[in-house]
C-alpha positions in Angstrom: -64.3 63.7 -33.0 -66.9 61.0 -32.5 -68.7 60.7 -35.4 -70.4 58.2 -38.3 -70.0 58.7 -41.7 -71.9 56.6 -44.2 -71.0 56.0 -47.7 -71.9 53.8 -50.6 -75.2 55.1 -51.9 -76.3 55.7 -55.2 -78.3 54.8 -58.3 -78.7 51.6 -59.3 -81.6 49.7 -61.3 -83.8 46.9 -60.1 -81.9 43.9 -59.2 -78.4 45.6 -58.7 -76.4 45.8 -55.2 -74.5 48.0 -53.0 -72.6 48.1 -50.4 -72.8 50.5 -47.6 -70.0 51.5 -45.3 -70.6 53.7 -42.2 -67.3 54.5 -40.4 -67.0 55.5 -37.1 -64.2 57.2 -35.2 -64.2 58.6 -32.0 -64.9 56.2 -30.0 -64.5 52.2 -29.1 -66.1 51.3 -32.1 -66.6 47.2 -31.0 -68.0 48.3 -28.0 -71.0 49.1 -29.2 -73.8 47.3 -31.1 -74.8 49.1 -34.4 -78.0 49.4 -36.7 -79.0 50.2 -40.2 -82.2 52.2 -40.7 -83.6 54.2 -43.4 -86.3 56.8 -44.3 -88.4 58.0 -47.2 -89.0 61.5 -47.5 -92.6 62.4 -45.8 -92.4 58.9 -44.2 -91.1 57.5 -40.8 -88.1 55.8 -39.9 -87.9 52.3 -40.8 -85.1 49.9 -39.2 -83.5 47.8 -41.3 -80.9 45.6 -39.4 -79.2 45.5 -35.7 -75.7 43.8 -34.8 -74.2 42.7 -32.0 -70.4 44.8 -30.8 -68.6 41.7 -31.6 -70.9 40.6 -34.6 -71.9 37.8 -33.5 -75.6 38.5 -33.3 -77.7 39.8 -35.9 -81.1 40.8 -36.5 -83.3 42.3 -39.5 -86.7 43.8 -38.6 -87.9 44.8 -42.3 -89.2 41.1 -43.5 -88.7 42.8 -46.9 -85.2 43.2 -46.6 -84.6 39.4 -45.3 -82.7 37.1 -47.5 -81.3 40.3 -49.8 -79.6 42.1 -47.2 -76.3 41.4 -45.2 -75.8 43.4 -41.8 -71.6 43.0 -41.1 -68.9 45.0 -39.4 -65.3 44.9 -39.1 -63.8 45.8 -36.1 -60.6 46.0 -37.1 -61.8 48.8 -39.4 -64.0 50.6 -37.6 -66.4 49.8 -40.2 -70.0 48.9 -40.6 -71.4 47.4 -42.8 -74.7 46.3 -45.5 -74.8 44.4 -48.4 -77.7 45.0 -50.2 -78.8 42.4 -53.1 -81.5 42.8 -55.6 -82.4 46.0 -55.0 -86.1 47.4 -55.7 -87.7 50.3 -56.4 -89.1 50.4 -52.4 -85.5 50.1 -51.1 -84.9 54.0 -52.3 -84.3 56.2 -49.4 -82.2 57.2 -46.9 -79.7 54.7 -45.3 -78.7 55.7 -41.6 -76.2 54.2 -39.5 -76.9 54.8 -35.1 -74.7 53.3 -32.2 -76.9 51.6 -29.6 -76.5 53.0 -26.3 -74.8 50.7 -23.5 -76.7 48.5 -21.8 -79.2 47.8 -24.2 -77.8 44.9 -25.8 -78.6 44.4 -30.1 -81.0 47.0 -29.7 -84.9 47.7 -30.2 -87.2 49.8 -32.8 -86.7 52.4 -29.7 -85.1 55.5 -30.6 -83.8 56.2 -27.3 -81.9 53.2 -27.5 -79.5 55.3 -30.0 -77.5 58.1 -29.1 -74.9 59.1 -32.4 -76.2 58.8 -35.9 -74.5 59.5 -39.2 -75.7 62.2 -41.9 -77.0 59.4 -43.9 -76.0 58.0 -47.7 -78.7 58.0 -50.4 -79.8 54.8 -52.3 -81.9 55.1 -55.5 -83.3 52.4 -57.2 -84.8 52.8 -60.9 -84.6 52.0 -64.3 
């Protein structure tokens, strides 16, 4: 079945981490370039981070999450990954993970460009 699951989420205060995991199956996992994005309830979609099949390109679109948050992936594992350090308040919501379709390299804020999503893996941030 192909599919992405995502895991990881949870509480945590201001100034903790987490690590999210989205594994994949079903399909040629370092194939395909990968992205983190996450929404807030009444709110739109916000992308986080893009990385390349192989890893070795990366790119985060939210300047707020720039220098506190690690986009990775290991092949090997059919895993991908994001570290998330010092957490804030505005980092609660709901952390996707979306394949980029072929032939449109890292990726763009373009929701056409993605074609399989996971059901998503809450992160809540408060004292």
């Amino acid at each position: 079945q192909v599919q992405l699951v995502e895991s990881g989420g949870g509480l945590t205060q201001p100034g903790g981490s987490l690590r999210l995991s989205c594994a994949a199956s079903g399909f040629t996992f370092s194939a395909y370039a990968m992205t983190w994005a996450r929404q807030v309830p009444g709110k739109g979609l916000e992308w986080v981070s893009r990385i390349y099949s192989d890893g070795s390109d990366t790119h985060y679109d939210a300047d707020s999450v720039k220098d506190r948050f690690t986009i990775s992936r290991d092949n090997a594992k059919n895993t991908l990954y994001l570290q998330m350090n010092n957490l804030k308040p505005e980092d609660t919501a709901l952390y996707y993970c979306a394949r980029v379709r072929p032939g449109y390299g890292l990726g763009s804020r373009d929701l056409d460009q993605y074609d399989l999503w996971g059901q998503g893996t809450q992160v809540t941030v408060s004292s």
